[in-house]
C-alpha positions as CSV (number, residue, x, y, z in Angstrom):
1,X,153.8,79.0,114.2
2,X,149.8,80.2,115.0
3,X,147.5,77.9,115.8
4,X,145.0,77.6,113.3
5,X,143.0,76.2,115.6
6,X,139.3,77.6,115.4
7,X,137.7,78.0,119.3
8,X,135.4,75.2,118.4
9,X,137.4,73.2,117.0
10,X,139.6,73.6,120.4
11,X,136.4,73.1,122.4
12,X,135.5,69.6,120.9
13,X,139.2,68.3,120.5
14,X,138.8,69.6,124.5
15,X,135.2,67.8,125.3
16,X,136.9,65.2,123.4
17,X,140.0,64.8,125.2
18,X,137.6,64.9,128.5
19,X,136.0,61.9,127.6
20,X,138.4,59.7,126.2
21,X,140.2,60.5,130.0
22,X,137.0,59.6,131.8
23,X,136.4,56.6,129.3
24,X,140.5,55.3,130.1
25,X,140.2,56.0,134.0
26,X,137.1,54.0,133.8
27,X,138.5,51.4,131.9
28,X,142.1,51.1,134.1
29,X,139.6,51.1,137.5
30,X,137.3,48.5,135.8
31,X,140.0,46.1,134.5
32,X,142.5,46.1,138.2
33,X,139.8,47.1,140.7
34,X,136.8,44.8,138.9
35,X,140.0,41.6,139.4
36,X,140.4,42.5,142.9
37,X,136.6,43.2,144.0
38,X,135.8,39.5,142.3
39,X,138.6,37.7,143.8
40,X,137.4,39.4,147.1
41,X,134.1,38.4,146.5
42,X,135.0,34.7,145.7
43,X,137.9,34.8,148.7
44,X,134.3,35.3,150.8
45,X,132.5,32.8,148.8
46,X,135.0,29.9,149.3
47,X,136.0,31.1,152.7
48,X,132.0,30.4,153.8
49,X,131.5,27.5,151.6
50,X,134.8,25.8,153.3
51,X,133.1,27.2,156.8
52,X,130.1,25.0,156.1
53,X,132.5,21.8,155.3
54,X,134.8,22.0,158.3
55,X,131.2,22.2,160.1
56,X,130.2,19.5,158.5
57,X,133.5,17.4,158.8
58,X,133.5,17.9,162.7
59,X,130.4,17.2,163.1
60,X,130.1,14.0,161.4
61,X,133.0,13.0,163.7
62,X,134.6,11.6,160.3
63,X,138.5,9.7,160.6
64,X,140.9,12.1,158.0
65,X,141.6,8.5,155.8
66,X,141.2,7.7,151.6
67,X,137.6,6.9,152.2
68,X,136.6,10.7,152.3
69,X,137.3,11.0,148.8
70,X,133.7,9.9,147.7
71,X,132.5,12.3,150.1
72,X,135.1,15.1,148.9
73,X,133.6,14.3,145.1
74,X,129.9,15.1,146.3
75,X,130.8,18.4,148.0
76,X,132.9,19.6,145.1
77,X,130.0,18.5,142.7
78,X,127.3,20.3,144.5
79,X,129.2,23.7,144.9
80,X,131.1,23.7,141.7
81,X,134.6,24.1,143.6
82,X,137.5,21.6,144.0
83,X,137.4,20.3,147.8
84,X,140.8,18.9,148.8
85,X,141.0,17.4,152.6
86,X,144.9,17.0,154.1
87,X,145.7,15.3,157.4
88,X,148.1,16.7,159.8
89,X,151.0,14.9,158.2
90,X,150.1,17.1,154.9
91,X,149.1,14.0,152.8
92,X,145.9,14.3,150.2
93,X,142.8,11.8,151.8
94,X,140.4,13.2,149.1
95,X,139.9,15.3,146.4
96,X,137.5,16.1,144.3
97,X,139.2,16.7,140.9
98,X,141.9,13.2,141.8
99,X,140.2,9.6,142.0
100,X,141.1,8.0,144.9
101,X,143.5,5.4,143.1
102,X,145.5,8.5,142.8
103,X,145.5,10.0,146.0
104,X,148.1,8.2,146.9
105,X,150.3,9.6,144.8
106,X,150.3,12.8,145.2
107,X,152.9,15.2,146.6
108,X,152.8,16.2,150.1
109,X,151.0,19.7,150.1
110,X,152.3,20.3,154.0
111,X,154.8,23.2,152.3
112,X,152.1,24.4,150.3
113,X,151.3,28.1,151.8
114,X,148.0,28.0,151.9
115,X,148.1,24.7,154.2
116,X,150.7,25.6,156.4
117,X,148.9,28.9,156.9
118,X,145.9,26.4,158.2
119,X,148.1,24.2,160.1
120,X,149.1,27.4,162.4
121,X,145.6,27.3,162.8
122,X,144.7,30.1,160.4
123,X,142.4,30.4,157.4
124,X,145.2,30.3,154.5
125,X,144.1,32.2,151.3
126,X,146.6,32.1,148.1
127,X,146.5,32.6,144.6
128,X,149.1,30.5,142.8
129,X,149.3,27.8,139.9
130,X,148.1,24.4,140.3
131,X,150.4,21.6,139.1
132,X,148.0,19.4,139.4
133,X,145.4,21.4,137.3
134,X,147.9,23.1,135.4
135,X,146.2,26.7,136.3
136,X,146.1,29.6,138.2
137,X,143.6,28.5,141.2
138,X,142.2,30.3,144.0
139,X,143.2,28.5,147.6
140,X,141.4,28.9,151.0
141,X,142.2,26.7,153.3
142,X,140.9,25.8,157.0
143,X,141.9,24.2,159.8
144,X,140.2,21.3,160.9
145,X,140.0,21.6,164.7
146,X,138.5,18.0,166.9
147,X,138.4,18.9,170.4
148,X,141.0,21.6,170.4
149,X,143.3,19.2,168.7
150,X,144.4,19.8,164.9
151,X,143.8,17.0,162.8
152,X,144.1,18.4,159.5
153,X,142.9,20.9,156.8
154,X,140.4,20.8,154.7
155,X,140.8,23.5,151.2
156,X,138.5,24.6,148.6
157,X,139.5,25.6,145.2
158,X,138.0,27.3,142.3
159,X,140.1,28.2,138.8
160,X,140.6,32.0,138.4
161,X,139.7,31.4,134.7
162,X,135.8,32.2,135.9
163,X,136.9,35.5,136.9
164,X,139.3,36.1,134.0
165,X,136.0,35.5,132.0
166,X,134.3,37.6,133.8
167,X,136.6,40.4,133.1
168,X,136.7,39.6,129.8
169,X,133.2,39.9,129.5
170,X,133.3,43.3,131.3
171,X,136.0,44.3,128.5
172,X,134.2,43.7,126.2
173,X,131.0,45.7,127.5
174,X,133.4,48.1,128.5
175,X,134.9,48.7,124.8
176,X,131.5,48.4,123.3
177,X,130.4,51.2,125.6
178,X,133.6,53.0,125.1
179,X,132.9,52.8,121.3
180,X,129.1,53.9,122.1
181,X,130.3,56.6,124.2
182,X,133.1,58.0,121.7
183,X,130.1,58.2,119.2
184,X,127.5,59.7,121.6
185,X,130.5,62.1,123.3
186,X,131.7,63.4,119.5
187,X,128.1,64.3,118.6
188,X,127.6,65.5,122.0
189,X,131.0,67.5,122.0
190,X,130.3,68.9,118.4
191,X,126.7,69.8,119.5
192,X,128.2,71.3,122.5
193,X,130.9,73.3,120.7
194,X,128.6,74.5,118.5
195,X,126.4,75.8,121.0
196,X,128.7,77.5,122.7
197,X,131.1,78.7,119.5
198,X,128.0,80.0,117.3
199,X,127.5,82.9,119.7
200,X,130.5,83.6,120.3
201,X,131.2,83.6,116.4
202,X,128.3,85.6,116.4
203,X,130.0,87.9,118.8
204,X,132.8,87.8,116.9
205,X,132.0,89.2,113.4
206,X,129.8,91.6,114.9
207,X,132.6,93.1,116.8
208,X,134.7,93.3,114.0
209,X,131.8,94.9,112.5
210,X,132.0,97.2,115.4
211,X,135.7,97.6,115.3
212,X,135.0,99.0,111.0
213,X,132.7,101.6,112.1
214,X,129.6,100.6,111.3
215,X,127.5,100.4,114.8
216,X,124.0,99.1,112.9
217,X,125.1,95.6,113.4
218,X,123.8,93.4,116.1
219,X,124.6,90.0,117.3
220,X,120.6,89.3,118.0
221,X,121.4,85.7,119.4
222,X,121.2,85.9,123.3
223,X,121.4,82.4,124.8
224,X,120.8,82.0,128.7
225,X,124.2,82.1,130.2
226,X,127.2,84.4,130.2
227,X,127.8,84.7,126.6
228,X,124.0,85.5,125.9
229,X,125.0,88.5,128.4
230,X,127.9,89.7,126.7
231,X,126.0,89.1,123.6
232,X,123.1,91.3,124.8
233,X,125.5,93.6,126.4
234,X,127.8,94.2,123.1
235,X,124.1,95.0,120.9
236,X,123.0,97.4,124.1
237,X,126.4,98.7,123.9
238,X,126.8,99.4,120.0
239,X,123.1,100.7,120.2
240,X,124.2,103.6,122.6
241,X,127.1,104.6,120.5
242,X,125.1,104.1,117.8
243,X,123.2,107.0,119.1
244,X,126.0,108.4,120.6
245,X,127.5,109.1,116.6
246,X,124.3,109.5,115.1
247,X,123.8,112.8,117.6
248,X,127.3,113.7,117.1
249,X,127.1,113.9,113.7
250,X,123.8,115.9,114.1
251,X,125.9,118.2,116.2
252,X,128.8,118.2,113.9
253,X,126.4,118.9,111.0
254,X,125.0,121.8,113.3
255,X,128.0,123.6,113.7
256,X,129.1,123.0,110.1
257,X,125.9,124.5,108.9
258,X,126.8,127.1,111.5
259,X,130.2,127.6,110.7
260,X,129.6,127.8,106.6
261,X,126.5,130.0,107.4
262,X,128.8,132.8,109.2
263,X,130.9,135.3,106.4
264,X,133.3,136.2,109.4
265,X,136.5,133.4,109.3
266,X,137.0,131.2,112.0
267,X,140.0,128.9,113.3
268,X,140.2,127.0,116.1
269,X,143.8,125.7,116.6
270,X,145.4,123.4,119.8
271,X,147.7,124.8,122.7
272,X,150.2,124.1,120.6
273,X,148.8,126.6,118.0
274,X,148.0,124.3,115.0
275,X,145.0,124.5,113.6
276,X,142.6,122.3,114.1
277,X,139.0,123.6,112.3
278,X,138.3,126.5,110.5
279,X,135.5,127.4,108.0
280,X,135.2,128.3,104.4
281,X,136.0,132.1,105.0
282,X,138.6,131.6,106.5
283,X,139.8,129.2,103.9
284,X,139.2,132.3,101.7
285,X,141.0,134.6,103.5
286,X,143.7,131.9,103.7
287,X,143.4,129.5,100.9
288,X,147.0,128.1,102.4
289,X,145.4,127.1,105.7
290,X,145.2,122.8,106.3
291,X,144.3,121.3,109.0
292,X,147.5,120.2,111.7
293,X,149.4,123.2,110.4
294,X,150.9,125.8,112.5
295,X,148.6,129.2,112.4
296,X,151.9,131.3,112.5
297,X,152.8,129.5,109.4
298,X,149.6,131.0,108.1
299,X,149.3,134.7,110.4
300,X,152.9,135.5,110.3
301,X,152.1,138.4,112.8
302,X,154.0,139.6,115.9
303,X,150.6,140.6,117.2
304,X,148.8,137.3,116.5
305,X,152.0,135.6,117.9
306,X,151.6,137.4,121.2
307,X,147.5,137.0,121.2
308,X,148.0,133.8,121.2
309,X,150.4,132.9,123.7
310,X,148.1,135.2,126.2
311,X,145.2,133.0,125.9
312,X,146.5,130.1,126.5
313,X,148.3,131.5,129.3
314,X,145.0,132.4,130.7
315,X,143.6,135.2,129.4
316,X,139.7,135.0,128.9
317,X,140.1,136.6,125.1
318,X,141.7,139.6,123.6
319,X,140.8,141.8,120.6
320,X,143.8,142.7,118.4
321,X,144.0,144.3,115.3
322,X,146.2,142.3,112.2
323,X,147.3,143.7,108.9
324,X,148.0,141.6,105.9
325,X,150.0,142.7,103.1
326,X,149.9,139.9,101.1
327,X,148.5,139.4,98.3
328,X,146.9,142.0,98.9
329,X,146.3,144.4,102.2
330,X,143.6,143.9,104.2
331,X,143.2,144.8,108.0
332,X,141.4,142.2,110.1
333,X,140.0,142.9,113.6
334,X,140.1,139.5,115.4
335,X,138.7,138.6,118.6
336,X,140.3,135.9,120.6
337,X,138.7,133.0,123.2
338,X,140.2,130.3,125.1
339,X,138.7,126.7,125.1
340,X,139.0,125.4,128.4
341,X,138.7,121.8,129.8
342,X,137.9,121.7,133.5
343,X,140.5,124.8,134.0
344,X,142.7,124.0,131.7
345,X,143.2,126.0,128.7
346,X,143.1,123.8,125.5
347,X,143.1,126.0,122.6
348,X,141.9,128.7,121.2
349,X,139.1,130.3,118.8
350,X,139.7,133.4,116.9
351,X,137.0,134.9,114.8
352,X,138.3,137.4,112.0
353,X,136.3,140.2,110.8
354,X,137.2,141.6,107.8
355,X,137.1,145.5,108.4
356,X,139.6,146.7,105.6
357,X,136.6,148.4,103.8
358,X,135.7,150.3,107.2
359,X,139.3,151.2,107.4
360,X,139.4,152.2,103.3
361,X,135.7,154.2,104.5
362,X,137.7,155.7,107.1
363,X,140.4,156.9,105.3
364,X,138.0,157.7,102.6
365,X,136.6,159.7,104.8
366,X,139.1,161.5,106.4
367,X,140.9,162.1,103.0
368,X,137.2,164.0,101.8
369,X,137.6,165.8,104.9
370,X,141.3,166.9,104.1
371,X,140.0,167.6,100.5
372,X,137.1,169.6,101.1
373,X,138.3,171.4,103.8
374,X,141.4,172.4,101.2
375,X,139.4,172.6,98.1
376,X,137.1,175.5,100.8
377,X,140.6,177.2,102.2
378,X,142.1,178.0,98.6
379,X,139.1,179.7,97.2
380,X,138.1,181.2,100.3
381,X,141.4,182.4,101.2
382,X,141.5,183.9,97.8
383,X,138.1,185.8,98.1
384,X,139.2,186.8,101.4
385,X,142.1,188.7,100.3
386,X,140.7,190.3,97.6
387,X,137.5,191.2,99.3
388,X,139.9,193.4,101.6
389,X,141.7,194.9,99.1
390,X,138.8,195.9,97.3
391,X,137.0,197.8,100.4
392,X,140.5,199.8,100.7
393,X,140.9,200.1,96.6
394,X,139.8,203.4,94.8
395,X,141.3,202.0,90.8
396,X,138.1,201.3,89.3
397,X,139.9,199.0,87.5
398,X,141.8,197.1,89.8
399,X,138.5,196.6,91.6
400,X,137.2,195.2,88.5
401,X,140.4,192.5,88.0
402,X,139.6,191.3,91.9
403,X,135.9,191.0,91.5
404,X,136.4,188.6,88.7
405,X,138.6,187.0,90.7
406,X,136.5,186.9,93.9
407,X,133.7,185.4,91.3
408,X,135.7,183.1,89.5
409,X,136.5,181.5,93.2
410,X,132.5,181.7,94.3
411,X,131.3,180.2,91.1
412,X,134.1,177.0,91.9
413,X,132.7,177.0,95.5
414,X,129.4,176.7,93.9
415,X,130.1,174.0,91.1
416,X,132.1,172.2,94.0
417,X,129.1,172.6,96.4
418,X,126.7,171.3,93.7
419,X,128.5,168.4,92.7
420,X,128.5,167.4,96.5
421,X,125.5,167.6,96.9
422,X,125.0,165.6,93.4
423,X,127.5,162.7,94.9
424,X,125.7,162.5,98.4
425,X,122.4,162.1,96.7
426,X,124.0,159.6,94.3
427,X,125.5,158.0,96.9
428,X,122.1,157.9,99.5
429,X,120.0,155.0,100.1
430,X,116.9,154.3,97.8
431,X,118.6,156.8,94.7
432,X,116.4,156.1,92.0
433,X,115.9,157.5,88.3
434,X,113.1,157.5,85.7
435,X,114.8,155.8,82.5
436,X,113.7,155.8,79.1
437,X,115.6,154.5,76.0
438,X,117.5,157.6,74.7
439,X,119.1,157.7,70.8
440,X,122.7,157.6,72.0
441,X,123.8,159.3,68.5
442,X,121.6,162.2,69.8
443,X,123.1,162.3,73.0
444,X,126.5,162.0,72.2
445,X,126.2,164.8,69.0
446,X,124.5,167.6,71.3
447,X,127.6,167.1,73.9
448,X,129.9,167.5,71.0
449,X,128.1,170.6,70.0
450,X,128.5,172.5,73.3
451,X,132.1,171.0,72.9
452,X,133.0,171.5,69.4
453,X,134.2,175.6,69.5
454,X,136.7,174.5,72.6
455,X,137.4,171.5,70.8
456,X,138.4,173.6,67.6
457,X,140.2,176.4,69.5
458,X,142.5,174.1,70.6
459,X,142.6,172.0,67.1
460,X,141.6,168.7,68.3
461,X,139.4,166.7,66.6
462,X,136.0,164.7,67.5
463,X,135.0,162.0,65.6
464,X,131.2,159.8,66.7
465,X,130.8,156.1,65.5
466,X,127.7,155.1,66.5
467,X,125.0,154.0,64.5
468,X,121.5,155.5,64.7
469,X,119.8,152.8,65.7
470,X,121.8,151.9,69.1
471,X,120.0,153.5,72.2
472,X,120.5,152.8,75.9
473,X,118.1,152.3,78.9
474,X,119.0,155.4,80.9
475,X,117.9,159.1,82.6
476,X,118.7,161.4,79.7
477,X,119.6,164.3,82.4
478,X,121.8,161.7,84.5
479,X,123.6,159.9,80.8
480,X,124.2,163.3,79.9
481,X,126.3,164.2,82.7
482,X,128.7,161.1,82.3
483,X,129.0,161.6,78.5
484,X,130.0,165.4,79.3
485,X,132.4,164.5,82.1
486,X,134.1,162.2,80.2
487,X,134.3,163.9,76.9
488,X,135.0,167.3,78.7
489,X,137.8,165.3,80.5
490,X,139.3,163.9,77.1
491,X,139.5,167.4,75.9
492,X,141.2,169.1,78.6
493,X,143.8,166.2,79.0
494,X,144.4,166.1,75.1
495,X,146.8,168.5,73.7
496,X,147.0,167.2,70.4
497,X,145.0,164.5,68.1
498,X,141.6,163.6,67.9
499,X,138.5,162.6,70.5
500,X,136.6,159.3,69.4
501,X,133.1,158.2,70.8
502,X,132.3,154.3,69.1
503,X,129.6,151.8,70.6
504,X,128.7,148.3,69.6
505,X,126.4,146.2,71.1
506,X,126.8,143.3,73.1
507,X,123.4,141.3,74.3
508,X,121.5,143.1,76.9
509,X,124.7,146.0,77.1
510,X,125.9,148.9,74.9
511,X,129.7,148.9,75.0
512,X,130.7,153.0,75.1
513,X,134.3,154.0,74.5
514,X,135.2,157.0,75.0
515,X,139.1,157.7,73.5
516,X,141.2,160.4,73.6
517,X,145.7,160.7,72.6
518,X,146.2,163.1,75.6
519,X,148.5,162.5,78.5
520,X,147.3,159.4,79.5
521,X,147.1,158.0,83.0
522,X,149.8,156.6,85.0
523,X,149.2,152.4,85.4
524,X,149.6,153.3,89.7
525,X,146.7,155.5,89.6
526,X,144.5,153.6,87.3
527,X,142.8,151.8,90.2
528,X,142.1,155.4,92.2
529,X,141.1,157.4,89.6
530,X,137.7,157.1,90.5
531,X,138.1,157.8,93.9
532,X,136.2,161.4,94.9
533,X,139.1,164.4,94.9
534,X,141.4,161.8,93.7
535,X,143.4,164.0,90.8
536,X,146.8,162.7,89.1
537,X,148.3,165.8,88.3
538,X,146.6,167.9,91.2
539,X,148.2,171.5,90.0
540,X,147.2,170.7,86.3
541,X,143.5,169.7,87.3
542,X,143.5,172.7,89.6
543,X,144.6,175.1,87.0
544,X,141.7,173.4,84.5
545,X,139.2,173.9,86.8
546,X,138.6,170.3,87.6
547,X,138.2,169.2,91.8
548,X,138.3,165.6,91.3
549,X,134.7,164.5,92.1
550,X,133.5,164.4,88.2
551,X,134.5,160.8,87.6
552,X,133.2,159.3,91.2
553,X,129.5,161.0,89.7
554,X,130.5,159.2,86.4
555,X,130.7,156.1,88.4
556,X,128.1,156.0,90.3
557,X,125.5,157.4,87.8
558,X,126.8,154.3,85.6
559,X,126.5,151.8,88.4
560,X,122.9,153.3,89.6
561,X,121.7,152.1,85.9
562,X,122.9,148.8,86.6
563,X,126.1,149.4,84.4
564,X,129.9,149.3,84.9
565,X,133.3,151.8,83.8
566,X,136.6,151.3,83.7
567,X,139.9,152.9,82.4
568,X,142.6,151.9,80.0
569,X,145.5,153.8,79.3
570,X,149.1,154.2,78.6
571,X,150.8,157.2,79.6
572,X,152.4,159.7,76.8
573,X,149.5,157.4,74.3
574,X,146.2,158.2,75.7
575,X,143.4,156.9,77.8
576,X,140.0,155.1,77.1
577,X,137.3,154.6,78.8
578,X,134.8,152.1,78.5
579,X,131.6,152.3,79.8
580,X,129.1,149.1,79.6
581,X,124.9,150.7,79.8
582,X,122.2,148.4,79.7
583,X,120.2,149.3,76.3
């Protein structure tokens, strides 16, 4: 079972306990030694008084006889003792405390230990109960020595009740000042405890203070001993971790601030490869990621795998490259560091840049490359040839049937020339456009004008719902070439059906469809059909003259005026395109 016990409480049950120990040894040593030391001191008392009678006795040259006995009364009188003088035969001559009619009947004390000690000639000393006094008396006897002859003893008595008394009187002081002493020692003890059990109560809530976290308590009581220097030292103590947390939160905050500040993602994961920090990119790249999770869990990667088990073998740090497909691809070049403690390698950082749009640039780049540089071969292969045959040809019309050809081919080198030049400047830094607000009724009718005899030669109809009163915030020459694109488009992708331009607005926009029942689009190719050369049906676009760049224009015409496009369509049903202007 505990002790429930408090430390004061076992201090002044202790002080306590002390006391009472100290009071009961001084009692015991007070009640037996006090008894011996006054028997001693009245053995010494009697033994000189009986000196001075025996001196007295020899000197007065006095016969041992019943006529003493006055004599024997005066003595005993004057020192308040009992003087009893016994001949050699051991028979009572005189005694103080018997009249002398008496004497003679007394017992013979020759067997009595005190006066055969004295008739050897030695001072006999007893303690023993009187029968004539009926108490406990104190004996010392002498010898009485008359010319180196014995001629009797003479003894000197005193009751032991005097020192009884005495002790009883001591007792009495003795439990009086017990009592006084027990009162004194508990206030004493409880002062005591207290003294020494506030501190270290003190000490004691403030550490468990300490132990909670919170390091702003102090113990502030410092007496001038050992506890006021623990006391002092715990305060100095919780002040320096105070300021120990209090910088390492700074420090944390730092590199929080740090970390959230920097778009790259960053992890930093154990030996053991779980992750032990990372930032909110990298929670965004990998919204799965917790802390004390495994990062292959996360990077299921061959590459990362093996990056990682190279740094914490010892390599300093590694570049790799990571692709991930889900949910959706993205290509990551992440550079890897070992954390190191004294030369041991710890655990690792890894900081992930995101580089799939320099990889979708790339490709971008090299697929405009590949495009160009087959959108140049055809034609100029074409012109080529024909420009041969027409130096070697004398049929006037022959050379007539490959110099439209040759021109047909130069006039798509030049519309494919232009429009790259058109997209570059688009696309350059600082593009900017003088806008005005435009009627887009007018707009839209004068397109459908320059459209309307291809539009009826192939029987398709074109129908405008827009109300005169809805304009848009745009560069007439620039909204002119979207509307044309995308209307020329919807005819040459439309076999059969109608063409139908509608706006409405909605708040600071002008929502523009432009609808068509041709072939539609594909739903795999809706996301690239923006993309520059990027055709569905390459032959088909080929064959209508079309080099897939007119819709990445669209795009970013729309987007230089702060607006956005997109695409909806079902293939076999039609397409529509929706195109969102600030008015």
């Amino acid at each position: 079972m505990r002790n429930r016990l408090g430390l004061r409480e076992k201090l002044f049950l202790s002080f306590l306990s002390i006391l009472i120990l100290c009071f009961t040894i001084a009692y015991i040593y007070l009640k037996f030694g006090l008894r011996d030391y006054l028997i001693n001191q009245l053995e010494t008392k009697l033994t000189r008084e009986n000196e001075l009678i025996r001196s007295f006795l020899i000197k007065q040259d006095l016969t041992l006889n019943f006529d003493l006995d006055p004599l024997a009364d005066e003595i005993g009188k004057i020192l308040g003792a009992r003087v009893t003088i016994i001949d050699i035969s051991g028979r009572v001559v005189a005694d103080s405390e018997v009249s002398k009619e008496k004497l003679r009947y007394l017992e013979n004390h020759s067997h009595r230990p005190e006066v055969m000690s004295a008739l050897k000639r030695n001072i006999g000393i007893t303690k023993r109960y009187s029968t004539t006094l009926r108490q406990e008396m104190l004996y010392v006897a002498l010898p009485l020595v008359k010319q180196e002859n014995l001629i009797g003893v003479v003894r000197i008595s005193l009751p032991l009740t005097q020192v009884e008394q005495t002790i009883s009187q001591v007792e009495r002081i003795i439990w009086m000042s017990l009592g006084l002493g027990l009162f004194l020692a508990i206030i004493i003890s409880l002062l005591l405890s207290q003294s020494f059990t506030n501190p270290i109560k003190k000490i004691t809530e403030t550490a468990i203070t300490l132990a909670k976290g919170d390091f702003k308590k102090r113990i502030g009581i410092y007496p001038k001993n050992e506890i006021g220097t623990l006391a002092y030292t715990i305060d100095d103590l919780a002040r320096r971790i105070d300021q120990y947390i209090s910088q390492l939160n700074q420090e944390k905050t730092y590199l929080e601030t740090i970390l959230k500040s920097i778009y790259e993602g960053i992890v930093v994961t154990d030996k053991k490869g779980e992750i032990v920090l990372y930032n909110n990119a990298f929670k965004s790249l990998f919204p799965q990621v917790e802390i004390g999770k495994s990062s292959i869990e996360i990077l299921r990667d061959k590459a990362w795998i093996k990056g990682i088990e190279e740094v914490i073998n010892g390599t300093e740090k590694i570049s790799i490259e990571l692709v991930i497909p889900y949910p959706q691809e993205r290509v990551f070049e992440v550079h890897l560091c070992g954390i190191k403690h004294n030369v041991e390698t710890i655990g690792t950082i890894a900081v992930f840049y995101d580089i799939t749009h320099l990889k979708k640039l790339e490709k971008m780049r090299k697929d405009f490359v590949a495009n160009v540089s087959h959108e140049l071969r055809t034609p100029l292969t074409s012109i080529k040839g024909y420009a041969e045959t027409v130096l070697y040809e004398k049929d006037l019309e022959k050379i007539k049937e490959f110099t439209s050809i040759i021109l047909k081919h130069t006039n798509f080198l030049i519309k494919l020339t232009h429009d790259l030049i058109e997209l570059s400047r688009i696309e350059s830094v600082g593009f900017r456009v003088e806008k005005e607000h435009i009627s887009l009724k007018e707009l839209i009718e004068e397109i459908m004008e320059t459209l309307r005899e291809k539009a009826q030669e192939r029987g398709i109809g074109m129908e405008i719902k827009i109300k005169d009163n809805q304009t848009i915030w745009a560069n007439e020459e620039k909204a002119r070439q979207v509307f044309n694109n995308l209307i020329d488009n919807a005819l040459k992708y439309t076999e059969k059906g109608k063409i139908e331009i509608s706006a409405e607005g909605q708040n600071n926009f002008m929502l523009i469809k432009v609808s068509d029942t041709g072939i539609g689009i594909p739903k795999k190719d809706l996301t690239r059909i923006f993309e520059r050369f990027y055709r569905v049906n390459k032959n088909r676009s080929r064959t209508l003259g079309g080099i897939g760049l007119g819709l990445s224009i669209a795009k970013h015409i729309v987007e230089t005026h702060g607006g956005e496009i997109w695409v909806e369509s079902e293939l076999g049903k039609g397409s529509t395109f929706f195109i969102k202007w600030p008015r």
